[in-house]
C-alpha positions as CSV (number, residue, x, y, z in Angstrom):
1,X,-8.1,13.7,-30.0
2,X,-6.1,17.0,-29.0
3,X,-8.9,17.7,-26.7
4,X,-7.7,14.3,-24.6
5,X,-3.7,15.3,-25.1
6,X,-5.0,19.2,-23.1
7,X,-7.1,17.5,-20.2
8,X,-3.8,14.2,-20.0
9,X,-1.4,17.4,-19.5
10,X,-3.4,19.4,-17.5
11,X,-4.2,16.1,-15.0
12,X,-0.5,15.6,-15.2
13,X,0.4,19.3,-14.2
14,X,-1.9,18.9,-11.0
15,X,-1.0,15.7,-10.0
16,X,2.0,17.4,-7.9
17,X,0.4,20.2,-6.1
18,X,-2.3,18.0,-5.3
19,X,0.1,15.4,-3.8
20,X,2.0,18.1,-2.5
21,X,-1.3,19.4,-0.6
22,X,-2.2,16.0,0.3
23,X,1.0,14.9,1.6
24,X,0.9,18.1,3.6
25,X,-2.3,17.6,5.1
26,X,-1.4,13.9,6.2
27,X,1.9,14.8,7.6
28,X,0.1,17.6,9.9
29,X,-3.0,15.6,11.1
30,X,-1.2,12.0,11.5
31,X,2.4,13.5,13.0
32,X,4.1,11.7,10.2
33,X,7.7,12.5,8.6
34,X,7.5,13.5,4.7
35,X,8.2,9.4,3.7
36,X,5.6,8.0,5.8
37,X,3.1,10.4,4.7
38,X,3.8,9.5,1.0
39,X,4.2,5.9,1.5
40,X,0.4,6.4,3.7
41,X,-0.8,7.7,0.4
42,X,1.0,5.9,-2.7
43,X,-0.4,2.7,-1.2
44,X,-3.9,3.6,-1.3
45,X,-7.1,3.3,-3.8
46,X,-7.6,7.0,-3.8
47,X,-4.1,7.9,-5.2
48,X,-4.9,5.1,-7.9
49,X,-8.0,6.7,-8.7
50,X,-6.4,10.1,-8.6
51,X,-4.1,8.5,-12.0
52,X,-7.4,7.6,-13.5
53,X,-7.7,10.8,-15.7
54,X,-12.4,9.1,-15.8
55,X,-12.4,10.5,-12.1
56,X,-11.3,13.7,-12.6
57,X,-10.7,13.2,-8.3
58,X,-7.4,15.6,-8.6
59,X,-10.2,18.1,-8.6
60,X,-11.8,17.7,-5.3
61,X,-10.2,19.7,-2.2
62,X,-7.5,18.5,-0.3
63,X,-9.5,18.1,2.6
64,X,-12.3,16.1,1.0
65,X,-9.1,14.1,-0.4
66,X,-8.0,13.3,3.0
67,X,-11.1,12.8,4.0
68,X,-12.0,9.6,1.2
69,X,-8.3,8.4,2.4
70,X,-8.8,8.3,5.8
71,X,-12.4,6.4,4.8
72,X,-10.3,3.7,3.1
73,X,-7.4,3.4,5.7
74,X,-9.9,2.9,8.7
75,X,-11.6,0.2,6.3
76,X,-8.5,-1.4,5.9
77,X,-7.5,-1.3,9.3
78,X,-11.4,-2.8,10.1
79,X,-10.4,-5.2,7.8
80,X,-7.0,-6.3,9.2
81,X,-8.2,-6.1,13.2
82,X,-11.4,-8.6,11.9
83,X,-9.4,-11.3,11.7
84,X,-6.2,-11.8,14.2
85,X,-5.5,-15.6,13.0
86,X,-4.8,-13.7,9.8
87,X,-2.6,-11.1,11.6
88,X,-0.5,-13.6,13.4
89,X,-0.1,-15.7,10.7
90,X,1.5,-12.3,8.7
91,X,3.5,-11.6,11.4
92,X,4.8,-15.2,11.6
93,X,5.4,-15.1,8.1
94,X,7.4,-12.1,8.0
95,X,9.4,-13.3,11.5
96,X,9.9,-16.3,9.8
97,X,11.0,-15.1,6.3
98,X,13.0,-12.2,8.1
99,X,15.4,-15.2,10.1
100,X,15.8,-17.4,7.0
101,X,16.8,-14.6,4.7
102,X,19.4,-12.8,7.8
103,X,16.7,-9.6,7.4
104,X,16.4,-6.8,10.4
105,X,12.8,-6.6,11.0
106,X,12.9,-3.1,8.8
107,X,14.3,-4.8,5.9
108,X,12.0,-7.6,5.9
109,X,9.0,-5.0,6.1
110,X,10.2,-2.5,3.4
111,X,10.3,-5.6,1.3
112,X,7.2,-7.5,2.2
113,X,5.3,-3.3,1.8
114,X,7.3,-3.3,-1.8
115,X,6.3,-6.1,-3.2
116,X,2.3,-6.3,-1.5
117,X,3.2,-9.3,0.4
118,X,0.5,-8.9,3.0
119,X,-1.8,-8.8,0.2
120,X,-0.5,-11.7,-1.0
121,X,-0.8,-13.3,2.2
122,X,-4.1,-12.4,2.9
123,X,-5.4,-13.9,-0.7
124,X,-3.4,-17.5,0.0
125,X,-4.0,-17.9,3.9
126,X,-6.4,-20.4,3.7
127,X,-3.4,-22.6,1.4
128,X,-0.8,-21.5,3.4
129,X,-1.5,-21.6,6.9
130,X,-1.6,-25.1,7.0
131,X,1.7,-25.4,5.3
132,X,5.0,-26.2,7.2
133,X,7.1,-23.1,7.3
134,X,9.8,-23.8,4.9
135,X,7.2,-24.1,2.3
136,X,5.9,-20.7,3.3
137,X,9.2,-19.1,3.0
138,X,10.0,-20.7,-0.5
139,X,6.5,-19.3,-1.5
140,X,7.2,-16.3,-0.3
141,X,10.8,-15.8,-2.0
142,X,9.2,-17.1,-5.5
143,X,6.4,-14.6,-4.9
144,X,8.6,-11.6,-4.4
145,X,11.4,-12.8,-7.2
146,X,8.5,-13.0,-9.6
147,X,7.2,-9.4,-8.6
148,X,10.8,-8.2,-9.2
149,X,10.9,-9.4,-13.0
C-alpha cells in the first residue's frame, strides 16, 4: 500500500511541469495566449488520461504529448465539420440562449464551454432539433443549473 501512496505523489509532483511543458509547447506551435492554451488542453481526453495514475502518460515527452493531443483535436474537429446541420443547430442554440438570457456572445460561450453544452447538444440533437425554441432554451437552462449543483 505505501508503494501506491510513493508512485500517487510522485504522479502528483509531475503533473505541473508536465502541464507546464505542455502548455508551453501549445502556446508556441498554435500562437495561443497562456488561457487558451490551458483551456486547449484541460478540455481534452489526453489531460484526463494524464490524471489516470494506470497510464503512467505523464511520462511520455512533451512533444509526443502534443503530438496524441493534436491527434484528438483534429478528430474532434473531423467530427464537428462531418455534420453542419449539427453545427448550425449549436450555433442557433447558443444565439438563441445568448438573447433570452441578455448574454454577450463571450458570456454565453464561456458558459456553454463550462458546463459541456455542445456535448450536450450533440448527444440530444436528434430530440431537440425538432423542438420549438423556447423549449430548447428551457432545456438548456435546466441542463446547465443541474451541472451547477
Amino acid at each position: 500500500m505505501e508503494k501506491i501512496y510513493e508512485e500517487e505523489g510522485l504522479a502528483q509532483s509531475m503533473l505541473p511541469f508536465v502541464m507546464r511543458e505542455l502548455a508551453e509547447l501549445v502556446m508556441r506551435k498554435k500562437a495561443l495566449p497562456l488561457e487558451n492554451a490551458l483551456h486547449y488542453i484541460y478540455t481534452s481526453r489526453l489531460y484526463k488520461s494524464l490524471l489516470d495514475e494506470d497510464t503512467k502518460q505523464w511520462y511520455s515527452s512533451t512533444l509526443s504529448l502534443y503530438e496524441t493531443l493534436e491527434k484528438e483535436k483534429a478528430e474532434e474537429r473531423r467530427k464537428q465539420n462531418g455534420d453542419t446541420k449539427i453545427l448550425l443547430f449549436k450555433m442557433f442554440c447558443i444565439e438563441n440562449y445568448r438573447k433570452a438570457k441578455g448574454l454577450s456572445g463571450e458570456e454565453a460561450l464561456s458558459l456553454f464551454s463550462r458546463y459541456r453544452v455542445f456535448d450536450f447538444l450533440d448527444s440530444t440533437f436528434e430530440m431537440l432539433h425538432t423542438q420549438d425554441t423556447d423549449y430548447m432554451i428551457d432545456t438548456i437552462a435546466t441542463y446547465i443549473k443541474r451541472k451547477k449543483k
